[in-house]
C-alpha positions as CSV (number, residue, x, y, z in Angstrom):
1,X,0.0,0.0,0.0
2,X,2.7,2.3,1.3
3,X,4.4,1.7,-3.2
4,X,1.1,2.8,-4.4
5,X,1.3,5.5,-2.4
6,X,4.7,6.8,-3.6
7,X,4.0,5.7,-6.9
8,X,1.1,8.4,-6.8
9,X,3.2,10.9,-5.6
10,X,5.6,11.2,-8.0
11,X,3.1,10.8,-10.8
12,X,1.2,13.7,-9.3
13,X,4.3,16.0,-9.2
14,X,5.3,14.4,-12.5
15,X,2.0,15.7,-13.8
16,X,2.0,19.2,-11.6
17,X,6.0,20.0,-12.9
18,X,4.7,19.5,-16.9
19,X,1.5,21.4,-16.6
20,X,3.9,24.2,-15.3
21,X,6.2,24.3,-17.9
22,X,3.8,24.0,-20.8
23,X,2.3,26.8,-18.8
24,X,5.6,29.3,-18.6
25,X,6.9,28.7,-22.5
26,X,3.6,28.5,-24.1
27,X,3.0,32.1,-22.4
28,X,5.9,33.7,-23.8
29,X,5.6,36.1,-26.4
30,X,7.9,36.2,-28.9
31,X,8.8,38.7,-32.0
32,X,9.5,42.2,-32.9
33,X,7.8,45.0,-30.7
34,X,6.6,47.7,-33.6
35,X,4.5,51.0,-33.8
36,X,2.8,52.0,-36.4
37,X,1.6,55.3,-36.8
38,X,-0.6,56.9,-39.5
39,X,-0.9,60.1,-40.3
40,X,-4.5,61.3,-41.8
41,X,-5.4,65.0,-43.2
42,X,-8.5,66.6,-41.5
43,X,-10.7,64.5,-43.8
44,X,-9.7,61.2,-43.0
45,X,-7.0,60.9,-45.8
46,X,-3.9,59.2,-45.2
47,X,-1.1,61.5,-46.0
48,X,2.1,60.3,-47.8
49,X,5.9,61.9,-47.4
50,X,5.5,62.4,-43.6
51,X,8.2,63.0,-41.6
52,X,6.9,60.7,-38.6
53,X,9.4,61.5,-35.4
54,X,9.3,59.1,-32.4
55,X,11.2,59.9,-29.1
56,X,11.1,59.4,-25.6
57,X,12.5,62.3,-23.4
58,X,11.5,61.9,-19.5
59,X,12.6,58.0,-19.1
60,X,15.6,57.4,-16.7
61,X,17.0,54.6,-15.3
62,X,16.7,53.7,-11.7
63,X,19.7,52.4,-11.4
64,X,22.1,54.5,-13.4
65,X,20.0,57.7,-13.8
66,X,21.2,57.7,-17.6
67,X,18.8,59.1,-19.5
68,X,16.9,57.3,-22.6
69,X,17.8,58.3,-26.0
70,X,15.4,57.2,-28.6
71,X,14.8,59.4,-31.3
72,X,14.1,57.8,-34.7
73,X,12.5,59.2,-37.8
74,X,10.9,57.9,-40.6
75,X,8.8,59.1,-43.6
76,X,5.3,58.0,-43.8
77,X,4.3,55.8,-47.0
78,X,1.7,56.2,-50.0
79,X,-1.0,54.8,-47.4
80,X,0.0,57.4,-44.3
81,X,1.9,54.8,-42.5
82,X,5.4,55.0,-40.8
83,X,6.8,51.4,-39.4
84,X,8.9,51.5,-36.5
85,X,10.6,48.4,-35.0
86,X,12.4,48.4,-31.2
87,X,13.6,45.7,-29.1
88,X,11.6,46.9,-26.2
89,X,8.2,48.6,-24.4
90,X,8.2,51.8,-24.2
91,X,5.8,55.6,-23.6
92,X,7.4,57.4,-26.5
93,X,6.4,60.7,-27.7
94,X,4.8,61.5,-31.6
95,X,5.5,64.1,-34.1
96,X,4.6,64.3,-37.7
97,X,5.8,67.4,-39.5
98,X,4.9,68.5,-43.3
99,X,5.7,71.7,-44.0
100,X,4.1,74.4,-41.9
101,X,1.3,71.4,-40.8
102,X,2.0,69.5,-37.8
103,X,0.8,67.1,-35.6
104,X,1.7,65.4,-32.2
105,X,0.2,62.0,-30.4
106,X,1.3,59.8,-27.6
107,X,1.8,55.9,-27.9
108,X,2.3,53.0,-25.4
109,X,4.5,50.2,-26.8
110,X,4.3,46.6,-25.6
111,X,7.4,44.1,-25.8
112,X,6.7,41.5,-28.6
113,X,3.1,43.7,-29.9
114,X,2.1,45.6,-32.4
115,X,0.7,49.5,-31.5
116,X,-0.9,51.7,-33.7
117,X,-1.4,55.3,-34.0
118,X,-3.4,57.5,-36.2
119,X,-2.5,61.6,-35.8
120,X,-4.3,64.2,-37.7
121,X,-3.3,67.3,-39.3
């Protein structure tokens, strides 16, 4: 009785120690974390040859107090759009600059997600 009783045991925590690591790999996200932003006239109409500016100016780290520097730019395509691509999440600022017209947005990037954005002159 005392055998069956072990046996149990260890298929139990057998059981209990594959259900958690199917549970912790199958969980994790994987992949590129991107933002897409795209930039509309006051009509609605997507608005091609953009200057699309992304940065993030008020992020420090705890632990060294350096301060972030992202600042990328990118021209938006036939269809409004401007693709970024980062390795992490992040609260980055939005500017989109044609000319004298201007526009300016906020975004909230998650790791391994995609975020999108639509700003309006």
């Amino acid at each position: 009785m005392n055998m069956n009783k072990k046996n149990g045991q260890w298929t139990a925590l057998l059981v209990l120690a594959s259900f958690t690591l199917l549970t912790f790999f199958s969980c994790k996200k994987s992949g590129p974390t991107i933002a897409i932003i795209t930039v509309v006239d006051t009509v609605g109409r997507p608005v091609a040859n953009v200057n699309v500016r992304l940065w993030q100016d008020t992020s420090h780290s705890q632990q060294t107090g350096v301060q972030s520097n992202i600042n990328v730019t990118k021209k938006s395509d036939g269809s409004g759009k401007a693709q970024f691509e980062f390795d992490l999440e992040a609260y980055l600022n939005i500017e989109a600059i044609k000319g004298s017209d201007s526009a300016k947005g906020f975004i909230r990037l998650v790791e391994h997600e995609t975020a999108e954005k639509t700003v309006s002159f």
